[in-house]
C-alpha positions in Angstrom: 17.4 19.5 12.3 15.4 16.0 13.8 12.2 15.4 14.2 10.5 14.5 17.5 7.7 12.6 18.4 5.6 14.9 20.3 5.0 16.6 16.5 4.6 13.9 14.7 2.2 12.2 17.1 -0.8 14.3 15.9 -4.7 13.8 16.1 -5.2 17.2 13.7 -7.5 15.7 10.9 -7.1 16.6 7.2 -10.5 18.8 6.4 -11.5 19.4 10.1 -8.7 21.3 11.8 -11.0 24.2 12.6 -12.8 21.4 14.8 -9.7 20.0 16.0 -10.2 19.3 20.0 -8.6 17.4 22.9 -12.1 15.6 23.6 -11.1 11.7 25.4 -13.2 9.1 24.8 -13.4 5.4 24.5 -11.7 5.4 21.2 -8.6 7.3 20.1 -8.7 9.5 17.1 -6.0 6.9 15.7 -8.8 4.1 16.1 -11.8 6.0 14.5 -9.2 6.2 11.7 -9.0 1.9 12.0 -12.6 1.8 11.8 -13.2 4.8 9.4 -11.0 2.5 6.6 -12.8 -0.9 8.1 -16.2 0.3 7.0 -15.3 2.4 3.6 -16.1 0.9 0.0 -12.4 1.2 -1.1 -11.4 -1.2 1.5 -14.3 -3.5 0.9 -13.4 -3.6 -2.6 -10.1 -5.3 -1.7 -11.4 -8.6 -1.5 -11.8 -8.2 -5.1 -8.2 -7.5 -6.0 -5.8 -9.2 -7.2 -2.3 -9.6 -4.6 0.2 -12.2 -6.6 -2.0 -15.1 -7.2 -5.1 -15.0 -9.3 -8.3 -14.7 -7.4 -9.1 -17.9 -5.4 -11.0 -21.0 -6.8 -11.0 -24.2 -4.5 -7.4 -23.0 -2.7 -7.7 -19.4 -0.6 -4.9 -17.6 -1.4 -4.1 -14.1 -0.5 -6.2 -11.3 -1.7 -5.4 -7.7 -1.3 -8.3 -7.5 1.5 -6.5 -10.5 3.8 -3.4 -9.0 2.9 -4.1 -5.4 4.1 -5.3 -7.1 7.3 -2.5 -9.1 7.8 0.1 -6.3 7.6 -2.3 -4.4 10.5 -1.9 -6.9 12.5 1.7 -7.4 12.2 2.6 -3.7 11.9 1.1 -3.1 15.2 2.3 -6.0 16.9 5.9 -4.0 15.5 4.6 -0.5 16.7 3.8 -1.7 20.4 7.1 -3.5 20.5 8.9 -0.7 19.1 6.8 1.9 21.6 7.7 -0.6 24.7 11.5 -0.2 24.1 11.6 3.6 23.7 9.9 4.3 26.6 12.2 4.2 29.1 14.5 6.1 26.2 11.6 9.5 26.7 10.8 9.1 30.4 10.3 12.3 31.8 9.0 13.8 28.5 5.8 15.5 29.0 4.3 13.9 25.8 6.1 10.4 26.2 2.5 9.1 27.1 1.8 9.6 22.9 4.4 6.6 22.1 1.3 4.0 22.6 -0.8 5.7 20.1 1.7 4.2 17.6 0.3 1.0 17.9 -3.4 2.5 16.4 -1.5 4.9 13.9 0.4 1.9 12.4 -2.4 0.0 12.0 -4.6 2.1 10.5 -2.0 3.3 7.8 -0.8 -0.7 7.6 -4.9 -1.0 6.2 -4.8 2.0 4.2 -1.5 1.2 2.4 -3.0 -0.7 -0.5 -6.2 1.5 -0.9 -5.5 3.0 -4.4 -3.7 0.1 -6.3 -5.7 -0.5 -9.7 -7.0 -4.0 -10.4 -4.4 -6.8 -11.3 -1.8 -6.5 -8.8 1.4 -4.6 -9.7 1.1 -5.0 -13.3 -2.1 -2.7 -12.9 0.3 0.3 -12.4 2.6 -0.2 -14.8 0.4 -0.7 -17.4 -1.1 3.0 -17.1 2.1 4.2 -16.6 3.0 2.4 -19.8 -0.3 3.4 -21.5 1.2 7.2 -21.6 4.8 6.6 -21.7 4.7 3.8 -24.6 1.2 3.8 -25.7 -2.0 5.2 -27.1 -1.8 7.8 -24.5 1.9 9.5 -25.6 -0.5 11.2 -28.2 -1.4 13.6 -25.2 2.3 14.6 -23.9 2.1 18.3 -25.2 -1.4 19.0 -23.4 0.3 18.4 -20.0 3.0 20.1 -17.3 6.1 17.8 -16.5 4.9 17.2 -13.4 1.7 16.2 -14.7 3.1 13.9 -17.5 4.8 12.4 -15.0 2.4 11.7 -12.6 0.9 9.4 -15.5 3.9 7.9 -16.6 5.1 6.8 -13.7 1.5 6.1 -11.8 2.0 5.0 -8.7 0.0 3.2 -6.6 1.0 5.0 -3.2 0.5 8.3 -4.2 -3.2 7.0 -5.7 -3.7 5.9 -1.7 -3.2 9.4 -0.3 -5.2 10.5 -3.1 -8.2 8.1 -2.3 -8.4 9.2 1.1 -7.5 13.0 1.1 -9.0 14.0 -2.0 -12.7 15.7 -2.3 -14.2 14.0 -4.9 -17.5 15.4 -6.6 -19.9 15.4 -3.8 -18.1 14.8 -0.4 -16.6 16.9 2.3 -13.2 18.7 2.2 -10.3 16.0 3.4 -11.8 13.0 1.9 -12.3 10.3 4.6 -10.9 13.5 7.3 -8.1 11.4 8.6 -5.4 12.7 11.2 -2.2 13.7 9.6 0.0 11.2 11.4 -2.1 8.4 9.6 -1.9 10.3 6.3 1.9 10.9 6.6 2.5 6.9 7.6 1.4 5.8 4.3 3.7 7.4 1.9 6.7 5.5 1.7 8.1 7.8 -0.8 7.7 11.4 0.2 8.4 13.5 -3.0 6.6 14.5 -6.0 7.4 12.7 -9.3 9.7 14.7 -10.5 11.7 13.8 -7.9 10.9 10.0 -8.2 14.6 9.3 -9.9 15.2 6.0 -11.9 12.8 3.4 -9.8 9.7 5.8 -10.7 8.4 5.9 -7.2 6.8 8.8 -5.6 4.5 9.6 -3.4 2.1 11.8 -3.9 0.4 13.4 -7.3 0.9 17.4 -8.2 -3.4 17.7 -7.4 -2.2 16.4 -3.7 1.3 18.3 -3.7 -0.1 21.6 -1.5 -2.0 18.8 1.3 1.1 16.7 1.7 2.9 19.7 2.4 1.0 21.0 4.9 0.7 17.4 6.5 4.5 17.3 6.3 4.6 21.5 7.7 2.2 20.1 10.8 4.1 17.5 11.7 8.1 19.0 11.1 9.0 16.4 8.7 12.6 17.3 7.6 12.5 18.7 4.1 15.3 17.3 1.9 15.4 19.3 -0.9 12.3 20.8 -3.3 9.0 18.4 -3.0 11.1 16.0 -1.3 10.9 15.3 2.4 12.0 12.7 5.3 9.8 9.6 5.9 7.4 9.9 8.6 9.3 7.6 11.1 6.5 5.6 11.2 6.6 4.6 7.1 9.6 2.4 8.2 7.0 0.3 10.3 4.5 0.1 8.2 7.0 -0.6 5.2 8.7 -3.4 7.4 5.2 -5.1 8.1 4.3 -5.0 4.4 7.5 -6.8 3.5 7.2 -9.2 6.8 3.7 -10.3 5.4 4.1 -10.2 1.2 7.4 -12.0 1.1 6.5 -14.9 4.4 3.1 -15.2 3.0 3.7 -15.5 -0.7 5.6 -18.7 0.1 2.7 -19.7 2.1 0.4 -19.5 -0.4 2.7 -21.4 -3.0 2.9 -24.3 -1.0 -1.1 -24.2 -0.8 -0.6 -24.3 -4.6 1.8 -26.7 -4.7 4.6 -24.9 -6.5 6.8 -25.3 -3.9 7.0 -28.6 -1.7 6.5 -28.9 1.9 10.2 -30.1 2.4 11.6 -26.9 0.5 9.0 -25.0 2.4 9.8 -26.4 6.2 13.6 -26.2 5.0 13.1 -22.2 3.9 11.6 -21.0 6.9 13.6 -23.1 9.1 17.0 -21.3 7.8 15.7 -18.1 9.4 16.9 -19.5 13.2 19.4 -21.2 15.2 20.5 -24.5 15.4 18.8 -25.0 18.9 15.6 -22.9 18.0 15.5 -25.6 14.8 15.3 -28.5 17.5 12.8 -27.5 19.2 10.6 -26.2 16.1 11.3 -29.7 14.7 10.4 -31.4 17.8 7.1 -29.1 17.8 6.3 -30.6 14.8 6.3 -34.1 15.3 2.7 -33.4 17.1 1.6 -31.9 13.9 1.0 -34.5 11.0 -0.9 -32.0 8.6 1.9 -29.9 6.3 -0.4 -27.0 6.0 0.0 -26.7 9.6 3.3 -27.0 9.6 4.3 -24.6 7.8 1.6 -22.5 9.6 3.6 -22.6 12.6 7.3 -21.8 11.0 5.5 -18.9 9.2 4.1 -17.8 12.4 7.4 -18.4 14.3 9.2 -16.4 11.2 7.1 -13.3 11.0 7.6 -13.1 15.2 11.1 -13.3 14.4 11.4 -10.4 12.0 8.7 -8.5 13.9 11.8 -8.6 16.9 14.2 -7.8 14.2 12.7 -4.6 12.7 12.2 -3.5 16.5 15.4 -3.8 17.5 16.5 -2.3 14.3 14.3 0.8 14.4 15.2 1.5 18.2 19.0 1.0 17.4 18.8 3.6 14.5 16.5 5.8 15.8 18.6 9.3 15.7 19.2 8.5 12.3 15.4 7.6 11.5 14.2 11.0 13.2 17.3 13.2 11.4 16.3 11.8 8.2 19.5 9.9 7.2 18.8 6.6 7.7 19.0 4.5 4.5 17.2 1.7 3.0 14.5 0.0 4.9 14.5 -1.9 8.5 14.4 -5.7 6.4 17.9 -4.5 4.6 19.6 -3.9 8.7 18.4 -6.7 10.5 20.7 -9.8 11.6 22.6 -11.7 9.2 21.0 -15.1 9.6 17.7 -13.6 9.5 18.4 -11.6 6.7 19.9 -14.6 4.6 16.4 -16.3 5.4 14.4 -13.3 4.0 17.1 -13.0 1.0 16.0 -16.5 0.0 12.4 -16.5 0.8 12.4 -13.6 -2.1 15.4 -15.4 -4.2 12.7 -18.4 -4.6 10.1 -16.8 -4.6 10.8 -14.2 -7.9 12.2 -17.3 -9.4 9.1 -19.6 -8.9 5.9 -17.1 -7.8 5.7 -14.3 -9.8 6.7 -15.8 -13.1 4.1 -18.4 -12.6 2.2 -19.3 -15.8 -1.2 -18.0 -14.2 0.6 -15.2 -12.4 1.9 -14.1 -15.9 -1.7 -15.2 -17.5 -3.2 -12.6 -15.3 -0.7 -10.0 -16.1 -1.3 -9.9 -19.6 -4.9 -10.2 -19.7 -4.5 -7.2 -16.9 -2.8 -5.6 -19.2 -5.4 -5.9 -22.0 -8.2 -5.1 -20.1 -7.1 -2.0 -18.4 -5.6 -0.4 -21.4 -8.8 -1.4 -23.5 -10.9 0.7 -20.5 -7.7 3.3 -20.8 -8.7 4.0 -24.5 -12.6 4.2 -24.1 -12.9 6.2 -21.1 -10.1 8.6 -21.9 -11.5 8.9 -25.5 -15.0 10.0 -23.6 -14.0 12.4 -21.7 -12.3 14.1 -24.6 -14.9 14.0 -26.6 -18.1 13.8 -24.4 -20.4 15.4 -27.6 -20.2 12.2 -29.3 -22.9 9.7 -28.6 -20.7 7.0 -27.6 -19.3 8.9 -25.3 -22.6 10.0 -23.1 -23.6 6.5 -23.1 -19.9 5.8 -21.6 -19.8 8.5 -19.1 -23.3 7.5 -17.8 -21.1 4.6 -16.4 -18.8 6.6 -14.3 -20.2 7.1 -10.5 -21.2 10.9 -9.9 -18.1 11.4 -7.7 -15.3 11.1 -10.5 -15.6 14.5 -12.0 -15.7 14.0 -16.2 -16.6 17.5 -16.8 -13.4 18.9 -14.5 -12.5 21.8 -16.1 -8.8 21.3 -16.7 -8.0 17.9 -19.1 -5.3 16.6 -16.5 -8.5 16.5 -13.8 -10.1 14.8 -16.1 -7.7 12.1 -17.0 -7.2 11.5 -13.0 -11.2 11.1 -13.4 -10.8 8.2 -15.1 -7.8 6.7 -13.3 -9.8 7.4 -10.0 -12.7 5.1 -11.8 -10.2 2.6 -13.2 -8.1 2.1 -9.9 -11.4 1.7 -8.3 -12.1 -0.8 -10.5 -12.2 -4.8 -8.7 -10.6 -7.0 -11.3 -14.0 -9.0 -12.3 -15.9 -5.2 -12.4 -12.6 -4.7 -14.8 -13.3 -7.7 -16.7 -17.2 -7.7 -17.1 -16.6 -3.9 -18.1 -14.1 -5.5 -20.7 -16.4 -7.7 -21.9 -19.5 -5.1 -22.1 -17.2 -2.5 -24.4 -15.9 -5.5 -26.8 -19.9 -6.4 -27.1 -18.9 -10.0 -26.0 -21.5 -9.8 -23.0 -24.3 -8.3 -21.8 -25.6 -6.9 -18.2 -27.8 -9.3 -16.4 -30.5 -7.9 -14.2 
């Protein structure tokens, strides 16, 4: 069994297919999804999150906003490459005209990608995960299925993204924000339920999302692997690819704005991604530029069109495999050997000098206090919501997390829905407000 494009190509939207028409207009239904996510509070609220670096002071550094932005732009840069070259591949095919909607589909999911990752960066989701697996919150294993216990133990902020945007919270219409399914389905890079996740944890969608995925997957004819466990959406390999063009190229970026890493080590990195000849004409550019931020501007530009032409090539050359669902690993781990010797560097130096960065480590553990401080609380409300602390805690939560849900497992999600939504100075100031070591100002 393969998949084929002309299903997974699909304008249905999640909440509204009883609606569902063929109307043409000036935008797609793939670019209402782009501006549905442009203009929603979840995205805003990205400016306030943490990516690697802490939040910026007098240097701009990436936040999870200009990140999410970033990979849209590069993953449908990817998309309309990857569309041009298979083309020609489908001609004839009565629905080859629905390859250059992957362009909008890409880009859309590229924005939506990083939508339920809790404050603090990575460490955010392991500490919840660690909260019940290690922490106060083991004292609740018994109260909760297997697939339930480990949803929260291995919280993942993926399957929190498909939540945020499919889920009806308290209050809202059926289908969340009502996107198509072949957005939905491009955002979940693992496509299995957590039981399934295996030793890295991952998965992709929660147990309360389990019946929507399924459908999504049904609608589109997503090959199904084995019990909650399906093929990637071929399109997950773009977005994927444009999230590790942009994290690991701009990461080393940002640290030479910070000046962990020098401009010569910097120049020298990004450099190693081409040929001798392309290197003599890049250095030759450069002798009109005197400014090192703009230097390295340029290679990083040069280097993300370079692996943007990699992943391309890469996708189209694999493509049976992609659409039969045995293609391994991700587009980064087939490209070109120089190229990939670049990347393998770029994230050699920057695991070894980035992320264990005294303030990217401060951040982590004061992350990691403040979110399983908030853990404590506003699970300890919402088990016992007679107690006066409690009411005057709950008051807190906006009206669309449900804190009354009548099951306990709904109401834990309430309060990882809250938390997740959470920016990382809300986070803090919350922090502060419980310990009684600030007030509100009006």
């Amino acid at each position: 069994m393969s998949m084929n494009w002309d299903k997974l190509i699909c304008d249905k939207r999640l909440g509204l297919e009883d609606h569902h028409d063929d109307k043409h207009g000036v935008r797609s239904d793939f670019e209402r999804d782009y501006d549905r996510l442009v203009f929603s509070s979840p995205f805003r609220r990205l400016q306030n999150k943490t990516q690697v670096f802490p939040l910026p002071g007098s240097i701009f550094v990436h936040n999870r906003l200009t990140h999410s932005l970033e990979v849209s732009s590069v993953g449908k840069s990817l998309a309309r490459e990857i569309a041009i070259r298979l083309m020609p591949r489908y001609q004839g095919e009565p629905w080859a005209y629905k390859l250059r909607d992957i362009g909008e589909i890409v880009a859309a999911a590229c924005l939506a990608h990083d939508l339920g990752n809790p404050p603090f960066g990575h460490s955010g989701e392991k500490t919840i995960g660690a909260y019940f697996s290690e922490g106060a919150g083991l004292a609740l294993r018994d109260k909760f299925t297997i697939g339930q216990w480990n949803d929260l133990t291995h919280f993942e902020g993926n399957a929190n993204s498909l939540r945020t945007l499919v889920h009806q919270f308290k209050g809202r219409r059926p289908g969340g924000f009502a996107m198509t399914y072949s957005t939905l389905a491009s955002i979940v890079k693992y496509p299995y339920s957590s039981t399934q996740a295996g030793s890295n944890g991952k998965f992709g969608f929660f147990t309360s999302e389990k019946e929507v995925f399924e459908r999504i997957a049904g609608e589109l004819g997503l090959v199904q692997l084995g019990p909650e466990r399906y093929a990637r959406h071929p399109l997950v390999y773009l977005v994927e690819a444009a999230d590790d063009i942009c994290y690991q190229v701009m990461d080393i970026e940002d640290g030479h704005k910070l000046k962990i890493i020098s401009t010569e080590e910097t120049l020298e990195l990004l450099l190693a991604f081409f040929d001798d000849d392309r290197q003599q004409h890049m250095r030759q550019v450069m002798t009109h530029v005197a400014d090192p931020n703009e230097q390295v501007g340029y290679l990083r530009s040069c280097t993300v069109g370079l692996l943007v032409q990699e992943c391309a090539k890469t996708f189209v050359d694999n493509e049976p495999q992609i659409m039969a669902g045995t293609f391994t690993g991700s587009l980064i781990d087939h490209i070109a050997p120089r190229a990939a010797q670049g990347y393998q560097r770029c994230s050699r130096l920057a695991y070894d000098k980035l992320y264990r960065a005294s303030y990217v480590v401060d951040v982590d553990l004061a992350g990691n206090r403040i979110i399983n401080l908030l853990l404590s609380k506003l699970i300890e409300a919402v088990l016992h919501p007679e107690r006066n602390y409690s009411q005057l805690l709950l008051n807190k939560f906006p009206q669309q997390y449900d804190v009354h849900a009548p099951t306990l497992f709904e109401k834990i999600q309430a309060v990882l829905d809250h938390i997740s939504a959470m920016t990382d100075v809300y986070a803090l100031n919350l922090y502060r407000q419980l310990n009684g070591i600030a007030l509100p100002t009006v």
